[in-house]
LOSEVEX-403725 format. One record per residue: residue in one letter; residue number from 1; x, y, z of N, C-alpha, C, O in turn. Coordinates in steps of 0.2 Angstrom, whole numbers, plus 5000, padded with zeros to 4 digits. Each point is the difference from the previous one (the first is absolute). Example, Ala and Ser with C-alpha at 12.3 -4.5 7.8 and 13.67 -1.06 7.14 Angstrom:
BEGIN
<'A' 1 <5066 4972 5039> <4996 5006 5000> <5004 5006 5000> <5005 4999 5003>>
<'S' 2 <4993 5006 4993> <5004 5006 5001> <4996 5005 5003> <5003 5006 5001>>
//
This chain:
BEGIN
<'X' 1 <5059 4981 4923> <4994 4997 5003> <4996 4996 4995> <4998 5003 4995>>
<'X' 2 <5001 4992 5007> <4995 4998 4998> <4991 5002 4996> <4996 5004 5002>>
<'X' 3 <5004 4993 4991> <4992 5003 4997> <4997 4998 5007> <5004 5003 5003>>
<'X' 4 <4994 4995 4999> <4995 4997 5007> <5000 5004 5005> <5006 5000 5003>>
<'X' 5 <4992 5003 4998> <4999 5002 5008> <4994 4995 5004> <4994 5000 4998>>
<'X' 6 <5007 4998 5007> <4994 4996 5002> <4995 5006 5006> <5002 5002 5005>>
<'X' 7 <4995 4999 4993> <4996 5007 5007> <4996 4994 5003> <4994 4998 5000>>
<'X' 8 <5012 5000 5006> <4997 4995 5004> <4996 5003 5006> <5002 5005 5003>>
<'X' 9 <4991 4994 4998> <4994 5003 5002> <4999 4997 5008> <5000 4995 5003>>
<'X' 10 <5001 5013 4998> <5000 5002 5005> <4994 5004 5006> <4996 5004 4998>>
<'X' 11 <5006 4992 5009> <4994 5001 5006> <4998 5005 5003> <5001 4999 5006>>
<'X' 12 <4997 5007 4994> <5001 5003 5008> <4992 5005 5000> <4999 5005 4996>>
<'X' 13 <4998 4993 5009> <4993 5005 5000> <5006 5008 5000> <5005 4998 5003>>
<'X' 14 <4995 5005 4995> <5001 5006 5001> <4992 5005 5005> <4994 4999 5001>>
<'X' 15 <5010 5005 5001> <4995 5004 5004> <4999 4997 5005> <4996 5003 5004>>
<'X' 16 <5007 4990 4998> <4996 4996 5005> <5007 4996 5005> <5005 5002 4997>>
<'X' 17 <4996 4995 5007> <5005 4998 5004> <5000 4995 4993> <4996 4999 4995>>
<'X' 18 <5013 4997 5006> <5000 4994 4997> <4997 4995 5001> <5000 5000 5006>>
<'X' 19 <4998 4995 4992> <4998 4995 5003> <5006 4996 5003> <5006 5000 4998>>
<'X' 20 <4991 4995 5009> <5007 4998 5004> <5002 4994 4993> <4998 4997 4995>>
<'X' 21 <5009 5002 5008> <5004 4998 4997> <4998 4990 4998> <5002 4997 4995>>
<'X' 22 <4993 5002 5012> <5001 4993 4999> <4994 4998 4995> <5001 4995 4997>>
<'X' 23 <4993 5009 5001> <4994 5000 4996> <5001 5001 4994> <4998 4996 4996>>
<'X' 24 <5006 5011 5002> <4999 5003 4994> <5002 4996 4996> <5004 4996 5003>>
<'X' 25 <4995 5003 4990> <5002 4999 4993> <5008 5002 4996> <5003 4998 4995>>
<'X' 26 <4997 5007 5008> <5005 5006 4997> <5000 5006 5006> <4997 5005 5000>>
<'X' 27 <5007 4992 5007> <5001 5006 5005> <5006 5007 4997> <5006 5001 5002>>
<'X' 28 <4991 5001 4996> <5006 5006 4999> <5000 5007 5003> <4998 5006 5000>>
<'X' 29 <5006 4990 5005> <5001 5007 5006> <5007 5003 4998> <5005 4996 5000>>
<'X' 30 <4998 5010 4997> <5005 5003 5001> <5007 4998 5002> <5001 5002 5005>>
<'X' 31 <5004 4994 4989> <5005 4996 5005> <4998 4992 4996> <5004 4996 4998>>
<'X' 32 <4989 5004 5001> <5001 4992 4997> <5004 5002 4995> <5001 5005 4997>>
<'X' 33 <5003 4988 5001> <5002 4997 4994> <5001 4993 4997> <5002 4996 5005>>
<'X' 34 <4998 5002 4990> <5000 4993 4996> <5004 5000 4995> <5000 5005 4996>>
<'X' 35 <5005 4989 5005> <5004 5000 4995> <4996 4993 4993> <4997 4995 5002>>
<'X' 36 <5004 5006 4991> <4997 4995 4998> <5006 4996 4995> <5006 5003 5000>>
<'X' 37 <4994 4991 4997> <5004 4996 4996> <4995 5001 4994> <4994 4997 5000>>
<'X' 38 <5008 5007 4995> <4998 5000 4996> <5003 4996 4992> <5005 5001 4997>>
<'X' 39 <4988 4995 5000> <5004 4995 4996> <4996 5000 4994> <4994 4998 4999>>
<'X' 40 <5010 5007 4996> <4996 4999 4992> <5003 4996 4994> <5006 5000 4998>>
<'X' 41 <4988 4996 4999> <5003 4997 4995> <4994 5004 4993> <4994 5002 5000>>
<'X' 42 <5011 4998 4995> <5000 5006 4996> <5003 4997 4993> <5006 5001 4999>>
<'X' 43 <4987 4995 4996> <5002 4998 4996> <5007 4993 5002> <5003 4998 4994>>
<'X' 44 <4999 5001 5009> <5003 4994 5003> <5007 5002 5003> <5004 4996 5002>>
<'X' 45 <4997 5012 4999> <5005 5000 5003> <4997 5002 5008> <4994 5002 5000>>
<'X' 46 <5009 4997 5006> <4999 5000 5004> <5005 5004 5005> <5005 4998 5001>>
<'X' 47 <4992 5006 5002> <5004 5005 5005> <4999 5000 5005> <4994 4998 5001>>
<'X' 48 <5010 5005 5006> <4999 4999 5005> <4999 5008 5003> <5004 5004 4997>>
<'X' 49 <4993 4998 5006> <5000 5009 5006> <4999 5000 5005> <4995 4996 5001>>
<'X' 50 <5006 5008 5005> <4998 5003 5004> <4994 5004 5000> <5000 5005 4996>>
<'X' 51 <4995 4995 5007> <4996 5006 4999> <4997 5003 5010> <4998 4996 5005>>
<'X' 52 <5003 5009 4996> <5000 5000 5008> <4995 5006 5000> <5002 5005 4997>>
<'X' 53 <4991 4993 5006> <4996 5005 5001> <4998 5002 5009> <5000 4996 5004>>
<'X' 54 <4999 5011 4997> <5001 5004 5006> <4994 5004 5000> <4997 5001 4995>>
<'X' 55 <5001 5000 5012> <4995 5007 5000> <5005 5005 5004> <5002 4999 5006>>
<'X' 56 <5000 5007 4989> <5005 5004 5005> <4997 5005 5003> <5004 5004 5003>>
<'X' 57 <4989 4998 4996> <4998 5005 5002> <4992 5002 4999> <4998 4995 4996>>
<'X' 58 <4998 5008 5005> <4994 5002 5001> <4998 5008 4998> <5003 5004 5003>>
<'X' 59 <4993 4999 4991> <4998 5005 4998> <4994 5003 5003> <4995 4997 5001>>
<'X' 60 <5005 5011 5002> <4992 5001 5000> <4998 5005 4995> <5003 5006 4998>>
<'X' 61 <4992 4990 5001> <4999 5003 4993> <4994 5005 4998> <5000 5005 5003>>
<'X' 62 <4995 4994 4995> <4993 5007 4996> <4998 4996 5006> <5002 4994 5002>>
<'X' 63 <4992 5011 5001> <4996 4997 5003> <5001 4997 5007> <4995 4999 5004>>
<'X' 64 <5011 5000 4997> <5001 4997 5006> <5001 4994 5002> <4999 4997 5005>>
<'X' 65 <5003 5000 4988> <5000 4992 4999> <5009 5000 5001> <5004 5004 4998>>
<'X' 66 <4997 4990 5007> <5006 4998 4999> <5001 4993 4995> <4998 4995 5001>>
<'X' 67 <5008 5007 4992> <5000 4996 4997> <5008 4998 5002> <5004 5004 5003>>
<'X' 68 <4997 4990 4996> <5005 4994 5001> <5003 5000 4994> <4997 4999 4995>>
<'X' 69 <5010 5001 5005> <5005 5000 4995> <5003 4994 4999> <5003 4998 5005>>
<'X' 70 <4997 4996 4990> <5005 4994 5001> <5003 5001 4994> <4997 5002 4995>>
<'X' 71 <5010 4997 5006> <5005 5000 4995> <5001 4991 4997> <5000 4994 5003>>
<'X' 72 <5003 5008 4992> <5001 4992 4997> <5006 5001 4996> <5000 5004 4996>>
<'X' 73 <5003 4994 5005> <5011 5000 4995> <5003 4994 5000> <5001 4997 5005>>
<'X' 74 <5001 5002 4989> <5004 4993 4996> <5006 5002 5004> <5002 5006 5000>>
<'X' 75 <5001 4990 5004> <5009 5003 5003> <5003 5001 4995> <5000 4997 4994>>
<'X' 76 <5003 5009 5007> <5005 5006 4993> <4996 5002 4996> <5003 5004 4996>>
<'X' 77 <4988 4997 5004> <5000 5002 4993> <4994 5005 5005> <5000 5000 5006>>
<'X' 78 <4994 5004 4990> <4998 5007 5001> <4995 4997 5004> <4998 4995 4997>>
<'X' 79 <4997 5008 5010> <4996 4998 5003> <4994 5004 4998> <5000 5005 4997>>
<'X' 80 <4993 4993 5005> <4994 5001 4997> <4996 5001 5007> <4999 4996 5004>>
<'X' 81 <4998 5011 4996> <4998 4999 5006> <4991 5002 4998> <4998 5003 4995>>
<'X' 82 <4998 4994 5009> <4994 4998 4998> <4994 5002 5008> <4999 4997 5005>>
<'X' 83 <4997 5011 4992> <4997 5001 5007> <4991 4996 4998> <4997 4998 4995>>
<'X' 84 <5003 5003 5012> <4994 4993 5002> <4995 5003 5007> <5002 5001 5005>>
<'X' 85 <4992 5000 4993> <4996 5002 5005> <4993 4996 4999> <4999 4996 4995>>
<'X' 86 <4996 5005 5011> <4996 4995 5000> <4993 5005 4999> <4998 5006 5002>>
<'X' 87 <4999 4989 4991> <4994 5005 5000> <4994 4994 5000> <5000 4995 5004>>
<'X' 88 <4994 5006 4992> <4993 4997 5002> <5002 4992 5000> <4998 4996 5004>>
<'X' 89 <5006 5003 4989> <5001 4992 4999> <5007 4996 5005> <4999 4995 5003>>
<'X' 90 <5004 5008 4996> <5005 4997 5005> <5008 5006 4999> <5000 5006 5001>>
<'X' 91 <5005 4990 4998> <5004 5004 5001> <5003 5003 4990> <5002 4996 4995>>
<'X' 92 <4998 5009 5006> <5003 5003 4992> <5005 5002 5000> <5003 5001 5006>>
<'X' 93 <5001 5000 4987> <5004 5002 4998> <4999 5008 4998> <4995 5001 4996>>
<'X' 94 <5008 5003 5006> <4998 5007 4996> <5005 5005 4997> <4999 5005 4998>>
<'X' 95 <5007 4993 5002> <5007 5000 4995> <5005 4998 5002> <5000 4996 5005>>
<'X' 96 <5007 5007 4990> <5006 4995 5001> <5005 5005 4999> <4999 5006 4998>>
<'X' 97 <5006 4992 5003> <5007 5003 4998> <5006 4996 5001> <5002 4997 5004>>
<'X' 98 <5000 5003 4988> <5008 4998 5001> <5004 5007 5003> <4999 5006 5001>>
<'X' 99 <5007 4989 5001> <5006 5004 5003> <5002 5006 4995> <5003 5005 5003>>
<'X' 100 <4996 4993 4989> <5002 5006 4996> <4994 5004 5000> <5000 5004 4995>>
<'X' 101 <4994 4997 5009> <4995 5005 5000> <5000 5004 5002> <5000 4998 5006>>
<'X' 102 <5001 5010 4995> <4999 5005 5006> <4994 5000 5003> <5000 5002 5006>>
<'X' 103 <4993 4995 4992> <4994 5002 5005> <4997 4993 4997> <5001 4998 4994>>
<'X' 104 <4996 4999 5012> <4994 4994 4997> <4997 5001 4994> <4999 5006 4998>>
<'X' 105 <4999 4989 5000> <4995 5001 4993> <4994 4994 5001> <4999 4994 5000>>
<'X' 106 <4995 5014 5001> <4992 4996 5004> <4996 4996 4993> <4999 5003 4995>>
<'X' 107 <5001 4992 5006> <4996 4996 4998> <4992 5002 4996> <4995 5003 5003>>
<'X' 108 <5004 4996 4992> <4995 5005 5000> <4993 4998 5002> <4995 5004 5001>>
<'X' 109 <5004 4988 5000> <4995 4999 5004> <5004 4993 5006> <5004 4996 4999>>
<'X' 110 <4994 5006 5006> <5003 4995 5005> <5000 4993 4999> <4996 4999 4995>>
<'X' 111 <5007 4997 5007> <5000 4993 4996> <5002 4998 5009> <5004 5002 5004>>
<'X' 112 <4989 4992 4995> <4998 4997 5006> <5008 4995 5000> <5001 4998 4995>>
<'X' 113 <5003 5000 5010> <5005 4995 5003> <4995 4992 5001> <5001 4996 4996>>
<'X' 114 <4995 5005 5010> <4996 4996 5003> <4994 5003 5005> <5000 5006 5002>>
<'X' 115 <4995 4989 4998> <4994 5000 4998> <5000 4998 5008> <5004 4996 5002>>
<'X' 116 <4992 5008 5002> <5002 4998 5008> <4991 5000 5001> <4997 5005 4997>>
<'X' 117 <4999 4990 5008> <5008 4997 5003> <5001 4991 4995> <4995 4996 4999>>
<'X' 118 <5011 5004 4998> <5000 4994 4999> <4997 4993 5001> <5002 4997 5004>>
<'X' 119 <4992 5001 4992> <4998 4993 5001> <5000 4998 4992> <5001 5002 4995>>
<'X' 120 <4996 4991 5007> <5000 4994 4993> <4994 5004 4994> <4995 5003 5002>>
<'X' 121 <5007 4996 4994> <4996 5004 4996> <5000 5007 4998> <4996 5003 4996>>
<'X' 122 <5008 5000 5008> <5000 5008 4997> <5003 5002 4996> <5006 4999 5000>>
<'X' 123 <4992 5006 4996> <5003 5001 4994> <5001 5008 4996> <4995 5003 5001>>
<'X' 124 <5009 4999 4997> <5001 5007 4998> <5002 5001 4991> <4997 4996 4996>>
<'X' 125 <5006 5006 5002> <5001 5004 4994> <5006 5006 5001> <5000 5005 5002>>
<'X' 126 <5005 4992 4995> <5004 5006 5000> <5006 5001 4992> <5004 4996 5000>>
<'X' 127 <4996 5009 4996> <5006 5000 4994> <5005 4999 5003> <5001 5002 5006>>
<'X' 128 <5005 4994 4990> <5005 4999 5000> <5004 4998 4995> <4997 4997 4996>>
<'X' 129 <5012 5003 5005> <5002 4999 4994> <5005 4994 5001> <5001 4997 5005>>
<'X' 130 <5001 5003 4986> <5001 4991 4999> <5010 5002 5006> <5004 5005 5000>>
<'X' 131 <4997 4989 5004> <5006 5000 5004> <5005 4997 4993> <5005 5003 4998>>
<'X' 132 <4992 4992 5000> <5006 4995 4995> <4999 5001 4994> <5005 5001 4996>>
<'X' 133 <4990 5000 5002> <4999 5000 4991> <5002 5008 4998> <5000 5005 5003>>
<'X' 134 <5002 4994 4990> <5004 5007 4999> <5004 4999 4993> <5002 4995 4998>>
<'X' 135 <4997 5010 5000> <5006 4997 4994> <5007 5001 5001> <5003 5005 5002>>
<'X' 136 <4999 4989 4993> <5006 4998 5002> <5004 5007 4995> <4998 5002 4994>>
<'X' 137 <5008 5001 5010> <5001 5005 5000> <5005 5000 4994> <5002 5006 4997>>
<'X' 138 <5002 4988 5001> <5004 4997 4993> <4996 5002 4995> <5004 5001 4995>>
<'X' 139 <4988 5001 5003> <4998 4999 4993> <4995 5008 5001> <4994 5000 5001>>
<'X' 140 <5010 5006 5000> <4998 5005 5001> <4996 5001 5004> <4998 5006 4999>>
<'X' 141 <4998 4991 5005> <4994 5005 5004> <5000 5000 5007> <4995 5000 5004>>
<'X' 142 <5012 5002 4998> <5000 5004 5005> <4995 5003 5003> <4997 4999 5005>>
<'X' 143 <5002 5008 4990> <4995 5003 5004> <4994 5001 5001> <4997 5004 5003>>
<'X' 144 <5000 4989 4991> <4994 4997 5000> <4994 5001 5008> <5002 4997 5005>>
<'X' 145 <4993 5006 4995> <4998 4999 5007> <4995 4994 4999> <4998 4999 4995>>
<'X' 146 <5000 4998 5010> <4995 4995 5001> <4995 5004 5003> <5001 5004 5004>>
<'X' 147 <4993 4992 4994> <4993 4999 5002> <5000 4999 5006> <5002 4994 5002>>
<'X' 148 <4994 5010 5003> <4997 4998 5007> <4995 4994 5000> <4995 5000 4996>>
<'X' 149 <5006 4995 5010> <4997 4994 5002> <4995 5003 5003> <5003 5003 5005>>
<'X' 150 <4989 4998 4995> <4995 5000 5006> <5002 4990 5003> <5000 4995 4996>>
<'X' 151 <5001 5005 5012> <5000 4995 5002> <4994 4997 5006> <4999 5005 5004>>
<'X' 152 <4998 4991 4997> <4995 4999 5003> <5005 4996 5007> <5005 4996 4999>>
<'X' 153 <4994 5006 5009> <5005 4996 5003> <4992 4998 5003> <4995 5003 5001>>
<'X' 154 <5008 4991 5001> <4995 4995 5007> <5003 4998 5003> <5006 4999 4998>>
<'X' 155 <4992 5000 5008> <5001 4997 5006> <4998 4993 5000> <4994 4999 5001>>
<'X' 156 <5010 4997 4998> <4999 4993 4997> <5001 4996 5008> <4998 4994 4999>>
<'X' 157 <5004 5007 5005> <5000 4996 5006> <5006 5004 5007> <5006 5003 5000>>
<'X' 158 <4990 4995 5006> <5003 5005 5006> <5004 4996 5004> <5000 5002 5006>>
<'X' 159 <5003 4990 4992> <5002 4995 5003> <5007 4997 5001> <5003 4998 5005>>
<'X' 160 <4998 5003 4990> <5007 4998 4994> <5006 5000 5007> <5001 5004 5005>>
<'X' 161 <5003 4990 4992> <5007 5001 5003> <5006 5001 4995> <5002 4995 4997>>
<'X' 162 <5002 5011 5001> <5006 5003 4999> <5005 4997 5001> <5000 5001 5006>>
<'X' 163 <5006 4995 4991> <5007 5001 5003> <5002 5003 4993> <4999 4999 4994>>
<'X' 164 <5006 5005 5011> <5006 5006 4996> <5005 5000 5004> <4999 5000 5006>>
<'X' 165 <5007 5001 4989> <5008 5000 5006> <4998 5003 5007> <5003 4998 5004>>
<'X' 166 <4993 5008 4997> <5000 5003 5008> <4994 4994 5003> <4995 5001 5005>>
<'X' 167 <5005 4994 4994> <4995 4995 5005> <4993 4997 4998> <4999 5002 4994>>
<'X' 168 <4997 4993 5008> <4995 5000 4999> <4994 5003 5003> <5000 5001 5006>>
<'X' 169 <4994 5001 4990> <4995 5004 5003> <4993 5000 5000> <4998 5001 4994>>
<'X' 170 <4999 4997 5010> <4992 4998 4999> <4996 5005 4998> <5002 5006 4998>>
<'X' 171 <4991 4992 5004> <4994 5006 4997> <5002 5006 4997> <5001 5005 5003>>
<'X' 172 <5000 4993 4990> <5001 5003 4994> <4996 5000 4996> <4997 4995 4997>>
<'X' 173 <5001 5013 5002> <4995 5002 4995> <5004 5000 4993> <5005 5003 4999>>
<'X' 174 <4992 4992 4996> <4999 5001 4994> <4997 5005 4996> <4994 5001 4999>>
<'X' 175 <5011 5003 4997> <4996 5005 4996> <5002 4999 4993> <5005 5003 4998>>
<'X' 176 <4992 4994 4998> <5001 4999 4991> <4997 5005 4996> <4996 5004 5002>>
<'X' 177 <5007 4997 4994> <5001 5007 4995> <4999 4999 4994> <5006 5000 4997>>
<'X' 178 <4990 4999 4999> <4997 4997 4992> <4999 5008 4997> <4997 5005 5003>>
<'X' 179 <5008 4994 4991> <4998 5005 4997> <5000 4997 4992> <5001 4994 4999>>
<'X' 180 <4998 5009 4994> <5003 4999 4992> <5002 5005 4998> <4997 5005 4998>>
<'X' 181 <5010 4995 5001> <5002 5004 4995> <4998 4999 4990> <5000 4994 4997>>
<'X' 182 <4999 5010 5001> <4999 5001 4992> <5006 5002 4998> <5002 5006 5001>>
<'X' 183 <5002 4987 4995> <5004 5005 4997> <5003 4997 4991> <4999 4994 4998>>
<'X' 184 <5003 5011 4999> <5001 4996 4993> <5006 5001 4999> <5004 5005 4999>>
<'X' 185 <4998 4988 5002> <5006 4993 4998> <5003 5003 4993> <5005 5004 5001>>
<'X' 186 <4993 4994 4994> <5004 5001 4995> <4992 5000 4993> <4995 5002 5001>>
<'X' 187 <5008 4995 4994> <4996 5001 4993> <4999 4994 5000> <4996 4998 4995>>
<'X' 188 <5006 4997 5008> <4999 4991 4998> <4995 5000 5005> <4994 4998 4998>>
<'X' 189 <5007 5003 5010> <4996 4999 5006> <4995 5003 5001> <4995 4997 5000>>
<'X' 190 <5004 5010 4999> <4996 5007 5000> <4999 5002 5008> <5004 5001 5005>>
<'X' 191 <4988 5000 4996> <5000 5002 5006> <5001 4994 5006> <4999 4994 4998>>
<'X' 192 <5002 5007 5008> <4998 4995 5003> <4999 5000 5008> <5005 5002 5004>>
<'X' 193 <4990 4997 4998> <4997 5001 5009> <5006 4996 5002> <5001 4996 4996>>
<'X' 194 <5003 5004 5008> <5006 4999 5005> <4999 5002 5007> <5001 5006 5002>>
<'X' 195 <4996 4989 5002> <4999 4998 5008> <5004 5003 5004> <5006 4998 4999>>
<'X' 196 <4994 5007 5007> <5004 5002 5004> <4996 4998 5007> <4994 5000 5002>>
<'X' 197 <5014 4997 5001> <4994 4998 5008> <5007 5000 5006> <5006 4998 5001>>
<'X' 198 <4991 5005 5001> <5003 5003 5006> <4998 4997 5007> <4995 5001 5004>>
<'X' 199 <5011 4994 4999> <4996 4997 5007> <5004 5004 5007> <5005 5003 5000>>
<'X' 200 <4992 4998 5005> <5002 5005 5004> <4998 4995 5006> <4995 4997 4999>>
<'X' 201 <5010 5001 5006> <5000 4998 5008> <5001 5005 5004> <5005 5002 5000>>
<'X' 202 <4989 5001 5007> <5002 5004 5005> <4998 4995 5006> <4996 4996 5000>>
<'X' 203 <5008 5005 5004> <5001 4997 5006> <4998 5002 5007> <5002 5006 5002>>
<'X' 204 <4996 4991 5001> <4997 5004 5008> <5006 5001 5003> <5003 4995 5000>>
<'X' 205 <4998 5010 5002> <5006 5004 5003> <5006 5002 4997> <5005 5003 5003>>
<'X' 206 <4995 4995 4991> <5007 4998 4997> <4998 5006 4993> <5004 5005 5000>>
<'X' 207 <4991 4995 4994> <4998 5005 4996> <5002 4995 4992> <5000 4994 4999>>
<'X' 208 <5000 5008 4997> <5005 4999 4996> <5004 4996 4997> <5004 5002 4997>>
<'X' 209 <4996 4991 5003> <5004 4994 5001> <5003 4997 4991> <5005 4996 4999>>
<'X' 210 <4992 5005 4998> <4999 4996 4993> <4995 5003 4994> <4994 5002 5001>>
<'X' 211 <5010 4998 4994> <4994 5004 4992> <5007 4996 4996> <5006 5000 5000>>
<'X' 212 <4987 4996 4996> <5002 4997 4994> <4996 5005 4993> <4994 5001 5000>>
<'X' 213 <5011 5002 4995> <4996 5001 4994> <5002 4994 4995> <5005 4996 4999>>
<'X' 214 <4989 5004 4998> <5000 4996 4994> <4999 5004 4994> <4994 5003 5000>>
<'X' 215 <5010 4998 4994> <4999 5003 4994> <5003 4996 4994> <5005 5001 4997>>
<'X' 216 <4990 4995 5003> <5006 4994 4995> <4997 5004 4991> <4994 5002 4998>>
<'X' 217 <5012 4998 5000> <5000 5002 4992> <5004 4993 4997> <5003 4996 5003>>
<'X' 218 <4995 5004 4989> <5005 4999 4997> <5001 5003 4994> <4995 5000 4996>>
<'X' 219 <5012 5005 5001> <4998 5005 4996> <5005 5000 4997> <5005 4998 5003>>
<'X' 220 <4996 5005 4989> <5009 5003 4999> <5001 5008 5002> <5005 5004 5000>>
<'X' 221 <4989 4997 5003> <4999 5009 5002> <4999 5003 5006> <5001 5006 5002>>
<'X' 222 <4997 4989 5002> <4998 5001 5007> <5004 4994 5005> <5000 4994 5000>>
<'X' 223 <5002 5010 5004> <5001 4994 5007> <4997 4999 5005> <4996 5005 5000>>
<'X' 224 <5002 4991 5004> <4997 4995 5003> <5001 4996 5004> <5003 4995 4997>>
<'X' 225 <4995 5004 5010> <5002 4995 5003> <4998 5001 5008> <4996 5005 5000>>
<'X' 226 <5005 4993 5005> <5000 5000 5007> <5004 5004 5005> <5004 5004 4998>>
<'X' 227 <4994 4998 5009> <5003 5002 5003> <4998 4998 5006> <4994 5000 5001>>
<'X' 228 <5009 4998 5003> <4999 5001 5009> <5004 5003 5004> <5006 5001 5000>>
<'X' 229 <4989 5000 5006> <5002 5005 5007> <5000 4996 5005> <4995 4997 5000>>
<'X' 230 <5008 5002 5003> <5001 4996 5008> <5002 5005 5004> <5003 5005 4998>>
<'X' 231 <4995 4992 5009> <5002 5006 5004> <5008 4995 5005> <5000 4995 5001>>
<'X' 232 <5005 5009 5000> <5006 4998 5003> <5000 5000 5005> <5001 4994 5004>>
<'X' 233 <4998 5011 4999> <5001 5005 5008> <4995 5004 5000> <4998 5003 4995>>
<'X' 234 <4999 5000 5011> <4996 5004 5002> <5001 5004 5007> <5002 4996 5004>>
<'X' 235 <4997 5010 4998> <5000 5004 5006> <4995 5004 5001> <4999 5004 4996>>
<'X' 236 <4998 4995 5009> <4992 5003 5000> <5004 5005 5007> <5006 4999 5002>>
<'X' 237 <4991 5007 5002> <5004 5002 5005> <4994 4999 5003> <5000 5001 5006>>
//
């Protein structure tokens, strides 16, 4: 699998009915799923994936909250499942598990998904980490860790028309993702602020459609480059 996992951000009031299918942003009733074309350019070589995300099931958890399970898996390679409950701000993430996990692993402070309810100008705060930049694994630093991104996401407009191989799609909320990574290059360059920006399209009825990242490098130590999500096919039930 892939350094990238995309934790494409996901819908569902928890505790509460789903919202109907023809309104919602991200209807994820039990049974949905989305297949995406997944397209990374990485330092200039360029690869093709599958990436197919599912809600296969529902947890009740402390308290009596029902949390929402969505799973995410590169075809062939290990699946990441990602729980999501709805608290003051909108809907969070509150841990994860890969498939080699025995038990989720909780989050240590919830990390907001989306900011509900969605309009022009709203905005949150959430860490995360670099998808493309990394070191190139040729000049020893495998297991080098990188620095987490604080990203700011806004809601940059609720208009927007999408096409992606599953079709075209209207009233699409834009959500951009500005983050700086700090990082030091070499003994010639030193340190240097390096731009992460994250664009996310959700769509009325549909959820999920499009995330372009942007992590442009250029380095003899680190890699850097693009990646995009489109959506192929979709089944809502």
């Amino acid at each position: 699998m892939m350094r990238l996992s995309f934790v494409a951000a996901a819908l569902l009031l928890a505790g509460c009915s789903p919202e109907p299918k023809g309104d919602s942003y991200f209807p994820l009733n039990v049974g949905s799923s989305w297949t995406y074309d997944l397209t990374s350019d990485i330092d200039g070589v360029i690869t093709h994936e599958t990436q197919v995300s599912s809600v296969p099931r529902t947890i009740d958890y402390e308290g009596g909250d029902q949390v929402v399970v969505r799973r995410a898996e590169m075809v062939g390679g290990i699946g990441v499942e990602y729980w999501l409950r709805r608290d003051k701000v909108g809907i969070a993430r509150i841990a994860q598990r890969t498939d080699l996990d025995e038990i989720a692993k909780l989050d240590p402070n919830a990390r907001t998904v989306l900011k509900l309810p969605l309009t022009v100008g709203g905005s949150w705060m959430v860490p995360t980490q670099t998808f493309v930049i990394g070191p190139k694994t040729d000049l020893g630093q495998r297991d080098l860790k990188m620095p987490k991104v604080l990203m700011t996401n806004v809601v940059e407009a609720m208009d927007d028309v999408v096409t992606v191989p599953a079709g075209t799609f209207k009233d699409c909320a834009r959500v951009v993702g500005n983050g700086i990574l700090p990082l030091y290059l070499d003994a010639v360059q030193g340190f240097k602020d390096i731009p992460i920006i994250n664009r996310e399209w959700y769509c009325k009825g549909v959820g999920l459609v499009k995330v372009e990242r942007v992590e442009e490098l250029s380095s003899n130590f680190f890699s850097g480059g693009k990646i995009t999500m489109e959506l192929s096919s979709f089944e809502l039930p």
